[in-house]
N, C-alpha and C positions, 0 to 999 in steps of 0.2 A: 613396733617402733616407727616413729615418723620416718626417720630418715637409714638407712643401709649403706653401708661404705662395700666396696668392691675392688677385688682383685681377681685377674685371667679372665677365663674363659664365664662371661655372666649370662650367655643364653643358655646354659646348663640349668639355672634357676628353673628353667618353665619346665624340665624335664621331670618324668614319675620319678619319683624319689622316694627311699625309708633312709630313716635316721636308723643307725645300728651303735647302739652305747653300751657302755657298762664302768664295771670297777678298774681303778686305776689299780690295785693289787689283783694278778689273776693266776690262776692254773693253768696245768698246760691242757688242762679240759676245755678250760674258759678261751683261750689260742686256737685250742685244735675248731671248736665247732663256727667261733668265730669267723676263723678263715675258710671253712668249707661252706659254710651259710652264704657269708661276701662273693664269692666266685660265685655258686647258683645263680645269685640276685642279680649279678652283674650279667651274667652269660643269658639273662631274661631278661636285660634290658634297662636295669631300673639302675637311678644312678644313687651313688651311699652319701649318704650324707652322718657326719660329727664332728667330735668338738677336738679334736688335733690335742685331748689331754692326754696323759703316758698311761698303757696299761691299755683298755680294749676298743677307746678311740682310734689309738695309734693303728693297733692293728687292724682293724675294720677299712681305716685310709689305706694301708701297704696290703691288705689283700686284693683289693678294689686295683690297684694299681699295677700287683703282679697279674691280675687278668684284663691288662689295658681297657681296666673300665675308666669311668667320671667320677669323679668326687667333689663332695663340698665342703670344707672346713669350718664351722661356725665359733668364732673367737670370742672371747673376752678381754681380749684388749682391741688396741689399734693394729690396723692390719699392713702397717710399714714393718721394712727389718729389724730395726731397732727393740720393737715390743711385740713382737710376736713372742709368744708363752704357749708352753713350756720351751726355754732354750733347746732343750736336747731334742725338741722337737722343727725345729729352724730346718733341716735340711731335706723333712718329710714336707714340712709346707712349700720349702721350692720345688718339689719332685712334681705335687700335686699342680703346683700353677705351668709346670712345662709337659706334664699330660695331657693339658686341657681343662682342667679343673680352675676351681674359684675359691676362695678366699673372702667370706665374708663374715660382718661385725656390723654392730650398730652403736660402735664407739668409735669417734674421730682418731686419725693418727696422733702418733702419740702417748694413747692412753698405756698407762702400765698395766700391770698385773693386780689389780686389786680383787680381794676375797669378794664382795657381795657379788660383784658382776659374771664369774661362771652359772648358779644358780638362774641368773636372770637372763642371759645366753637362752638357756634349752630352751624357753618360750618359743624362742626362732626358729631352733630345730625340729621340734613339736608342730609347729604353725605351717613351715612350710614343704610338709614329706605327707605321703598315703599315711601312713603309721610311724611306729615306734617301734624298734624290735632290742629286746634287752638282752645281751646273750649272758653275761654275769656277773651279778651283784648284789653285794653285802646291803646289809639293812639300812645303812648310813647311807650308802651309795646316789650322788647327785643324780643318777642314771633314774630315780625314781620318781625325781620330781617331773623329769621330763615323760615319763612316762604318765605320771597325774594330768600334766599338762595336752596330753597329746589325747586324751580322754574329755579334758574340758574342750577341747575344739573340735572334736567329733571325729577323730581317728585314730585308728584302729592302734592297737596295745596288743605285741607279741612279746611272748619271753619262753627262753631254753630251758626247761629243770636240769636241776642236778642233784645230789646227793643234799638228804637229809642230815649229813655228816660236816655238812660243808660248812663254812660260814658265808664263805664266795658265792655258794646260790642260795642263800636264806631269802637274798630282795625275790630276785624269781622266782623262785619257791611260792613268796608272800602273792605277788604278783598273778600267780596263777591262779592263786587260792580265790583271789579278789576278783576273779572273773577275764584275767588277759587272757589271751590263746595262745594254747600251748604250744608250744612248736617242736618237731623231732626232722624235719627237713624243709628247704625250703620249697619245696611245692606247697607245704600248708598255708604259707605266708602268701606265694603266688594264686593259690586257689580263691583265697579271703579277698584278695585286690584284685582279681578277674583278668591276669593277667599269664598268658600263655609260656609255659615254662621253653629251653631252647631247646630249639630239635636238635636230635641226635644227631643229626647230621652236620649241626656245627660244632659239634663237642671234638676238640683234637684226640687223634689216636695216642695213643702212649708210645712215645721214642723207643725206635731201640736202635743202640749202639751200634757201631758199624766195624770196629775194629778193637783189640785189647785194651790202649789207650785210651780209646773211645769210652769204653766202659768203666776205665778208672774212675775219668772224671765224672763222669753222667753219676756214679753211684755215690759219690760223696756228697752232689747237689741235691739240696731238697729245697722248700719251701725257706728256710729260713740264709739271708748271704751266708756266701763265702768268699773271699779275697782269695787274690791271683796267688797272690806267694806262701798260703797256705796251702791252696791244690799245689802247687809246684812239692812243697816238702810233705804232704802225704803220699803223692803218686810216685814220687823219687825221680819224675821225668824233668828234661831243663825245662825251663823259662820258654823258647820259643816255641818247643813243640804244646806248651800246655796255651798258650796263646792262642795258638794255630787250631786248636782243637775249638777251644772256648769261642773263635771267633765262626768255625763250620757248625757249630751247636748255636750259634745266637743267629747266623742264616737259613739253619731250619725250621728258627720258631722254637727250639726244641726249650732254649735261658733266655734272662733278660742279664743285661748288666746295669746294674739299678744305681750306678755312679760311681767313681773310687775305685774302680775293678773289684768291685763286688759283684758276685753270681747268684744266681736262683733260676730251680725250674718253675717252669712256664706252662 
């Protein structure tokens, strides 16, 4: 496109980037490799680039984020508050502009949500990342045009299989058949881009718990939030002391509190 509209952080653009897409309906297959893929890529460097749609865009942004990596958002609307699309997606695209991430489109403010423009979106994301990496999607799935497209510009086409049973990876499936590269962890993706996976030595050690309490909470956080007054009524501890804990686990490093007193490990 001639022109690119911008939000946050825009010397992120010039950063190594893969675009990481798929189906807006997923598994928890299509989640789990998702977010294990996103964290590798990030903790090597590269920054994730998609399109802020519901389903394994979304996730691909919130993994990237729970490992304070960078992110790019590539919209199909205008990139003001107003029309940012999908709504349920409004408070993921603030997260990403106060990470450091950006927020770009090549439709003036304003524009709404209209049908033809997501399709025409992925060119951008296709255009401006090393590759494509497709973790899972059905045959329909817009995730594939962007994957054609990132073929037509001369970069590189990864996708995850999964079950011949599925319909969620029949795109991937198709996709590998068609020559993308396979992928079963992200060193395949790192090796293909010539890019040095993270030493071990910056890989955090795995928490452990320091006291009873301690371990209440630590074991009910995982990957996906949880809100303060839900650990408060699973653990049966009050309010201050589950605070108290929440606030010596997010000075360890160990959670993030990703807005709203919602928790996750880190």
């Amino acid at each position: 496109p001639a022109v690119i509209y911008g939000r946050g952080n825009l010397e992120i653009l010039k950063n190594k980037s893969l675009a990481v897409v798929g189906s807006r309906k997923f598994t928890s297959y299509g989640k789990q490799v998702t977010r294990s893929l996103c964290r590798d890529l990030v903790r090597a460097g590269l920054t994730i680039v998609s399109g802020l749609a519901l389903g394994i865009d979304a996730i691909a942004h919130q993994a990237t984020l729970e490992t304070e990596g960078l992110t790019i958002a590539v919209l199909g609307t205008g990139i003001d508050d107003q029309t940012i699309y999908p709504r349920d997606n409004f408070s993921l695209a603030r997260q990403i502009l106060e990470s450091g991430g950006a927020l770009i489109t090549e439709y003036p403010p304003l524009t709404p949500s209209l049908k033809q423009n997501f399709p025409a979106r992925n060119r951008i994301m296709a255009g401006l990342t090393l590759g494509v990496l497709v973790t899972e999607a059905t045959l329909d799935s817009g995730s594939l045009i962007t994957a054609r497209l990132a073929l037509e510009y001369n970069r590189e086409v990864f996708a995850v299989p999964g079950s011949i049973f599925s319909p969620q990876s029949a795109g991937t499936n198709l996709l590998i058949k068609n020559g993308a590269k396979l992928v079963e962890s992200a060193s395949d993706i790192l090796q293909e881009l010539n890019i040095s996976p993270a030493k071990q030595g910056t890989i955090k050690k795995i928490y452990e718990p320091k006291s009873e309490k301690e371990k209440k909470i630590w074991h009910l956080l995982s990957a996906d939030p949880l809100h303060i007054d839900r650990l408060v009524k699973l653990t049966r501890l009050n309010p201050a002391e589950v605070n108290s804990i929440l606030s010596l686990l997010e000075i360890e490093g160990a959670i993030k509190n990703i807005g709203g007193q919602n928790y996750i490990k880190i």
